[in-house]
C-alpha positions in Angstrom: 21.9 31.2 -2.5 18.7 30.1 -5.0 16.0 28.5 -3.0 16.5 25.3 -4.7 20.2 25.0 -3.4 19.3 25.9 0.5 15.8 23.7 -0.1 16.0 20.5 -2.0 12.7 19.9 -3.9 10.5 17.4 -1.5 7.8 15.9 -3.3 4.7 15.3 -0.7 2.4 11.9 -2.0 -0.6 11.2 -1.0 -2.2 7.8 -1.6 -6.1 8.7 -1.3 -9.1 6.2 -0.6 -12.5 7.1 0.9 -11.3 9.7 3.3 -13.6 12.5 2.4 -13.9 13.2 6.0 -10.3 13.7 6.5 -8.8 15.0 3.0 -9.4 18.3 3.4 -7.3 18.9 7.2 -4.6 16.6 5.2 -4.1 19.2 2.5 -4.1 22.2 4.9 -2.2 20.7 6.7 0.8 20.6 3.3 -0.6 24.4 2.5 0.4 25.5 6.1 3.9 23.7 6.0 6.3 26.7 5.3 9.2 24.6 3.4 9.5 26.8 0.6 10.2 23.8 -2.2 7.6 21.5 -2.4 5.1 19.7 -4.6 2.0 17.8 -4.1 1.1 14.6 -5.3 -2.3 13.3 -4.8 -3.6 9.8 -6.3 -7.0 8.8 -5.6 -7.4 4.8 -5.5 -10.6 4.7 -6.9 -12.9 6.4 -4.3 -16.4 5.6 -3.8 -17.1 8.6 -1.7 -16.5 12.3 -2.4 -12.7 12.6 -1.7 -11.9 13.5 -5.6 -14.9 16.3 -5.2 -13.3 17.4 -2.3 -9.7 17.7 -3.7 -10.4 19.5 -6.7 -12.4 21.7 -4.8 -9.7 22.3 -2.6 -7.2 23.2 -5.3 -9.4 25.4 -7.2 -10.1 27.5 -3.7 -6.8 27.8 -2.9 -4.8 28.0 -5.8 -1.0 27.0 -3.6 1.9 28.5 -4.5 3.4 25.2 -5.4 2.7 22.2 -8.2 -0.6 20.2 -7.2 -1.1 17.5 -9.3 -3.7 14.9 -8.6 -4.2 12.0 -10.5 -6.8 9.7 -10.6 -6.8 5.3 -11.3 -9.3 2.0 -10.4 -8.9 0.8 -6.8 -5.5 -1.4 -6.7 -4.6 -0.7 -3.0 -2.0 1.3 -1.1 1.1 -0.5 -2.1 0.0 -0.4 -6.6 -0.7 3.6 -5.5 2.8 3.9 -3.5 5.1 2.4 -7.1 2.8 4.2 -9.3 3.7 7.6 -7.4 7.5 7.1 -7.5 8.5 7.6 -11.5 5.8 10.5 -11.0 7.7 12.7 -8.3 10.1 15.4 -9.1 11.9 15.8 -5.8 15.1 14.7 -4.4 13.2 13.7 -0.8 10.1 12.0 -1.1 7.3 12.2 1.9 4.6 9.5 2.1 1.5 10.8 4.1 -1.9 9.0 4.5 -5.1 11.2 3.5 -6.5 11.0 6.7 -3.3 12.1 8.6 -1.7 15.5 8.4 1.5 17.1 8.5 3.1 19.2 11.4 5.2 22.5 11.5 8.7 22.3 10.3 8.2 18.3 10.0 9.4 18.8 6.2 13.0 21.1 7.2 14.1 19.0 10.0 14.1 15.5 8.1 15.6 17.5 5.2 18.2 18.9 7.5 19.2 15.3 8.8 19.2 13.7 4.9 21.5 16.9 4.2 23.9 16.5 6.8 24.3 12.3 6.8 25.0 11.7 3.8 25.1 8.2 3.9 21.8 7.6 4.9 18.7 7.4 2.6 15.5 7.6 4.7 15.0 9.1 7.4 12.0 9.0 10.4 10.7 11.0 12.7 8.0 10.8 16.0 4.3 12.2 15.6 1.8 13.0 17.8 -1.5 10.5 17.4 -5.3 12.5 16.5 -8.6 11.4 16.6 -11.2 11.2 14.3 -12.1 14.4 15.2 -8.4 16.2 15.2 -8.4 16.2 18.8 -4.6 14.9 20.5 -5.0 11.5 21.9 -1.1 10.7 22.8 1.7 13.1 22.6 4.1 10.9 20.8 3.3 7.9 19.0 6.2 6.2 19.7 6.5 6.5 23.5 2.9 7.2 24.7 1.3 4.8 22.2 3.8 2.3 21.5 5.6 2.0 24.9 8.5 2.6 22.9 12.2 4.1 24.7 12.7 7.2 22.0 16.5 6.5 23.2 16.6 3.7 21.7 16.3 5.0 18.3 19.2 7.5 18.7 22.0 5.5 17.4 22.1 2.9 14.7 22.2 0.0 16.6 19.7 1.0 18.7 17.2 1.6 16.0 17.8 -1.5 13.8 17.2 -3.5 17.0 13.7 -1.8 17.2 12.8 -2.0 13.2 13.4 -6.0 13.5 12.2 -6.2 17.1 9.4 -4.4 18.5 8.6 -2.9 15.2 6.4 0.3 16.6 6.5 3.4 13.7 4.0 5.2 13.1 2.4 5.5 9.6 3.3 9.5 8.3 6.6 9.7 9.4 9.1 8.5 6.8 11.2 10.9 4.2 13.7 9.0 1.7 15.8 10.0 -1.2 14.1 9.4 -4.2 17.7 7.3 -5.2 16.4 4.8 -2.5 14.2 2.8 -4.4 17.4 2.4 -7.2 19.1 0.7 -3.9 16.1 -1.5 -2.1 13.2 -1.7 -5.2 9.7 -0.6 -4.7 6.5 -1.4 -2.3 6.1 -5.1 -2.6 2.4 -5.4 -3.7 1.7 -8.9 -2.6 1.9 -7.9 1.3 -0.9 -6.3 2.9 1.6 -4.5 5.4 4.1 -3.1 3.3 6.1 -1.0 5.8 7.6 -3.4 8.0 9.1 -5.2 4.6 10.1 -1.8 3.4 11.7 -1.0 6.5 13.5 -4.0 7.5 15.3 -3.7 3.5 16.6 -0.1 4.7 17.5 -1.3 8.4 19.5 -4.2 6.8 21.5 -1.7 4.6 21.9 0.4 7.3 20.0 3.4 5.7 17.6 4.4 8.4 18.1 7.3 10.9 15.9 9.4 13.3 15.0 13.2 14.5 13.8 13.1 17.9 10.3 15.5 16.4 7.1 15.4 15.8 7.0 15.7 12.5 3.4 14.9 11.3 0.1 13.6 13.2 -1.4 10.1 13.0 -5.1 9.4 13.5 -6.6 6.5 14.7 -10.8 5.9 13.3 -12.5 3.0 12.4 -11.3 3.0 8.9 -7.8 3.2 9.4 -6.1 0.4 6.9 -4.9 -1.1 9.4 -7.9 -1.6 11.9 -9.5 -3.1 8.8 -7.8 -6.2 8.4 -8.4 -9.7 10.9 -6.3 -10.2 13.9 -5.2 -13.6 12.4 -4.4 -12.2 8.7 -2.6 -9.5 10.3 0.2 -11.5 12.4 0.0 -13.8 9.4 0.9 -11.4 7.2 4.0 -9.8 9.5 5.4 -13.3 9.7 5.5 -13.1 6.2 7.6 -10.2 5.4 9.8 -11.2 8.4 10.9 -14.8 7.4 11.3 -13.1 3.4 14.0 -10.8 5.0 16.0 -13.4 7.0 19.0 -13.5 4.8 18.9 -9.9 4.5 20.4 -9.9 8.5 23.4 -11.4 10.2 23.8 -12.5 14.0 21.7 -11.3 16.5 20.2 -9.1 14.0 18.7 -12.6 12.2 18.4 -14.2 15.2 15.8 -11.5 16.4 13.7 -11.4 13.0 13.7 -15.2 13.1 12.3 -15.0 16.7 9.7 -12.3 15.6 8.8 -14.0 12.3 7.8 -17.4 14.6 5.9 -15.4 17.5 4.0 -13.3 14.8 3.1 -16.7 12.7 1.8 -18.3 16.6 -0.2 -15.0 16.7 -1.9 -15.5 13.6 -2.6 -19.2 14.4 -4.1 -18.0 18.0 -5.9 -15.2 15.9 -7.9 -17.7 13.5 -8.0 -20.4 16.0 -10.2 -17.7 18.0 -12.2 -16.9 15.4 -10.7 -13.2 14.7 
């Protein structure tokens, strides 16, 4: 059988902004990855430190044995970067992974493996294991060690709706989708500062979300993680938002539970500011 009928083409994207300190383990950590179909997407969001040095320095060095194409545009933030990546990808499966964060072994073929044997799901997620600044493991699993989270939970589809719209704990560089996803749910909505959780509560309403108990890539936590960034207040402020916009997405206790979120994340922000944070 031809490579491209066992291995679907998965196109690997990586939004990239001031992490020169991290770019280069993210790329070896795509070189090392031994899924056989892949191409590389790299699009630098107008850098002010010497990541773009560093990638083309990287690709000249080590000349991979797949398509590396990096591209380069003014800053517009994460979610401009994410839409602008999407017409630009090739491959059936699409994998989003931060510059600072890197892949694991076999995390490509196992989410490939679930997409090709459920066909009626579109995305996928998997667990990670969570890195410092320096590479070294900090929690074994993101979900349960970090997160508090009860993996079980997450094994049927119930289960794992309940925790998108609840408890909301995944981990950045874990998702795969079909590319024919964003035909069904629409893009990164790029007046949100947290796009995920909106991204993620349109595929949990549709019921389009599944899980591999793996760890399929590695998060890492610094001081200029996204994230970490932003105030406390803006933060809860900006979760309520993307939780009341999806209410009418959900029936029953479904809505009932993002409704609930929505309100305590909103009191969180108002706490936040009222605190000065």
């Amino acid at each position: 059988m031809e490579v491209n009928e066992s291995f679907p083409l998965v196109s690997i994207r990586i939004p990239a902004y001031n992490h020169a300190a991290f770019i280069e383990q993210c790329l070896d950590s795509v070189l090392s990855d031994n899924y056989p179909n892949k191409e590389l997407l790299i699009m630098d969001d107008g850098s002010t430190d010497d990541t773009v040095s560093i990638v083309e320095r990287w690709i000249e060095t080590n000349s991979p044995g797949f398509p590396v194409r990096l591209y380069k545009r003014p800053h517009r933030g994460l979610c401009a970067v994410l839409n602008e990546l999407i017409p630009l990808c090739k491959g059936e499966y699409l994998v989003s992974l931060a510059s600072d964060d890197i892949l694991l072994p076999d995390g490509i073929k196992s989410r490939v493996d679930y997409l090709k044997k459920n066909p009626d799901k579109s995305a996928v997620i998997g667990d990670c294991i969570v890195i410092d600044a320096k590479g070294n493991k900090i929690y074994e699993s993101a979900l349960s060690d970090m997160n508090g989270v009860m993996v079980e939970s997450y094994l049927d589809d119930e289960g794992l709706r309940k925790e998108i719209v609840w408890q909301w704990s995944v981990p950045g560089p874990v998702l795969m989708v079909r590319r024919s996803i964003y035909e069904r749910i629409g893009g990164y909505d790029e007046r949100l500062a947290f796009e995920d959780w909106d991204f993620y509560l349109r595929m949990a309403s549709k019921n389009l979300l599944g899980f591999v108990n793996q760890k399929v890539s590695g998060y890492r936590i610094h001081h200029q993680n996204t994230c970490r960034s932003i105030r406390r207040g803006r933060a809860w402020f900006e979760l309520s938002k993307a939780g009341f916009r999806n209410l009418s997405r959900f029936k029953g206790k479904l809505r009932w539970l993002l409704f609930k979120r929505s309100v305590l994340s909103l009191l969180l922000s108002v706490r936040a500011w009222a605190n000065g944070s």
